[in-house]
N, C-alpha and C positions, 0 to 999 in steps of 0.2 A: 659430180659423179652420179651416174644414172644405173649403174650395171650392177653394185653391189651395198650402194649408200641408200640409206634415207633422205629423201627429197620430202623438206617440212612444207613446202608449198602443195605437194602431191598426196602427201600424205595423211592431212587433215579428211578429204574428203574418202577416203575406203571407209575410216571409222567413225567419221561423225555427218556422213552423206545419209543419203537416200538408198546406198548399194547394199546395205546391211536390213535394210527394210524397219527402221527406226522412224517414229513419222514426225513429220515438220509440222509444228503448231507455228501458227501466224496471227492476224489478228481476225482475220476474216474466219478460219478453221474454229477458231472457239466460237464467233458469232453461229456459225451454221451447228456446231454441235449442240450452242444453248439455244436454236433453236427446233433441232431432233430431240432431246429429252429435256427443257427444260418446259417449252411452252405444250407439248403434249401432256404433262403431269395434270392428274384430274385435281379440279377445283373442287373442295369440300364445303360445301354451304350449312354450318350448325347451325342457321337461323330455319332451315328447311326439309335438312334431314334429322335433324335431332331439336325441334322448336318444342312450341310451348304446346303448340294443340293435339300430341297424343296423352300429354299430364292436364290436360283445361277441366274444369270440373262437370259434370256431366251435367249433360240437359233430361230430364224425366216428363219434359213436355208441360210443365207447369210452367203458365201467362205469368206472368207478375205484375199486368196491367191490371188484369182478372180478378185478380187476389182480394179476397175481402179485408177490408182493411178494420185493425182493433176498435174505435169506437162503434162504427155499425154492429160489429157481432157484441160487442158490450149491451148496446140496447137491444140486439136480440133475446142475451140472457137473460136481461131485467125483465122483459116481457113475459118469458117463457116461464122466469122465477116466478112471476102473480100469476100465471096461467093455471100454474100445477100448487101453489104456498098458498093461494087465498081458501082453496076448496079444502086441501088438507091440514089446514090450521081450524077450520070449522070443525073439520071429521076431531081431530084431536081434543078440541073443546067440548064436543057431546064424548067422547072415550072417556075423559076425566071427570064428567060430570055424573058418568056410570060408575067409573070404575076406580072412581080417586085422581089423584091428582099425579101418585107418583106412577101407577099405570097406566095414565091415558099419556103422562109424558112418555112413558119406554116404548107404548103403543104406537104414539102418534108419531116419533121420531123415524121408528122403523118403517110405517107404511108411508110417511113421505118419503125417506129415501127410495123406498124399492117406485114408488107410481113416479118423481122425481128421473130417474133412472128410465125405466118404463117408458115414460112418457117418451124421453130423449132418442130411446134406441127404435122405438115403435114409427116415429115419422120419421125419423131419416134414413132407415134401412125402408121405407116403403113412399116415403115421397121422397127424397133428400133434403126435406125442411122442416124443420117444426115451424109452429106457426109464426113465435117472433120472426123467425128467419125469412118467411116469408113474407110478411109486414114488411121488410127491411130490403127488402131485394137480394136476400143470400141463399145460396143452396152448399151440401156438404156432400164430397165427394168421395171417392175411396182412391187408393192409392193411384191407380191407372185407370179413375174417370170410373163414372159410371157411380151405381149408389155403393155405401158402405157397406160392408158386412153384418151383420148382429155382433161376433165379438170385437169388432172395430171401434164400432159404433160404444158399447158398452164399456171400453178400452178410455176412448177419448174423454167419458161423459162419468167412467167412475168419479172423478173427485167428486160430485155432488153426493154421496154419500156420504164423507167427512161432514159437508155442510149441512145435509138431514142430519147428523145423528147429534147437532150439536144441539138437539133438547131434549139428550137422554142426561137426568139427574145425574152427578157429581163427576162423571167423565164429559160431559156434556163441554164445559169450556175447552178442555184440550181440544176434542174432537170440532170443537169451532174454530180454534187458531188452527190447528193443520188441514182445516180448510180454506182458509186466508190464506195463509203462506201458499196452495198449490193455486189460488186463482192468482194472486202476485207475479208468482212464478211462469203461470198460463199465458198472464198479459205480456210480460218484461219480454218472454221470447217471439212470441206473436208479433212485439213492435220491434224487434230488434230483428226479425227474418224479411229476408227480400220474396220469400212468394207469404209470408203471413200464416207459418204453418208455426203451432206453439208444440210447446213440449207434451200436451195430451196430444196433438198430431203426431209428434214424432214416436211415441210409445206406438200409439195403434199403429204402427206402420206406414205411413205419410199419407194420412188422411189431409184433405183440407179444404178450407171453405173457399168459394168464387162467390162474383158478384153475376146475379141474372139466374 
């Protein structure tokens, strides 16, 4: 019967055809679809959009070939200590010879650190070497090149006042160890930094020595 029956041969295709506008997936219709949105999806590169080189540590233009390295500027100390300790151990020895012995100690202590001091901030804020330094092939820089500043300079080179005033009468030994412990201190990060800038560099603001 055609006129009034269901025909299950005829009838499949009204409701599960094409004529309803329902669409026919195959095998080939999912390839083209995964290849309209799946191969156009943007590729996220975290090695290149989000990498390591806008966190990498900054460059301030300091050589690390350059870098004075901790024995050289050792032996520039020592030099620099007999340069300025042998003439004011003599001044101190005529102070006390005037003036006693526990005055020409508080005397002599005080005008080595301040000429000690003096010495240090006077040639490297006007040459960038004291003389050991330059005996040695070092010069001393300031933060962005160029020579240091006076309070820079006076910055990096305080702790030698700890070690001038270690011949002031009964404070005199503290004031000598907590100059040991800051040159300790001076050396241990000096060898332990890759441009060789110590912890009086890093106080004064990143002061630091090169070679030449």
């Amino acid at each position: 019967m055609t006129s009034g029956g269901f025909d299950p041969g005829q009838g499949q295709q009204p409701f599960g055809g094409q004529q309803y506008g329902q669409p026919h997936y195959n095998g080939a219709g999912q390839q083209q679809y995964g290849q309209q949105f799946g191969a156009q999806q943007p590729q996220f590169d975290s090695a290149q959009q989000f990498g390591t080189q806008p966190f990498a540590q900054p460059d301030f233009g300091i050589d690390p070939a350059r870098a004075g390295e901790l024995l050289p500027r050792l032996g520039a100390r020592v030099i620099d200590g007999l340069i300025v300790g042998i003439p004011m151990a003599v001044v101190t020895a005529v102070i006390s010879l005037v003036l006693g012995s526990f005055l020409g100690s508080v005397l002599g202590a005080i005008l080595t650190a301040a000429a000690a001091v003096g010495y240090f901030v006077l040639l490297e804020t006007t040459r960038g070497q004291t003389l050991g330094k330059q005996i040695l092939g070092l010069r001393v820089e300031g933060p962005n090149g160029g020579l240091p500043t006076q309070q820079q300079s006076l910055t990096r080179n305080g702790f030698y006042v700890l070690s001038a005033l270690g011949g002031f009468p009964f404070l005199g030994f503290l004031f000598g160890l907590l100059g040991v412990v800051a040159a300790v201190v001076i050396g241990v990060t000096i060898n332990s930094s890759p441009t060789k800038q110590g912890k009086h560099d890093e106080l004064a603001g990143g002061t630091r020595v090169v070679q030449g």
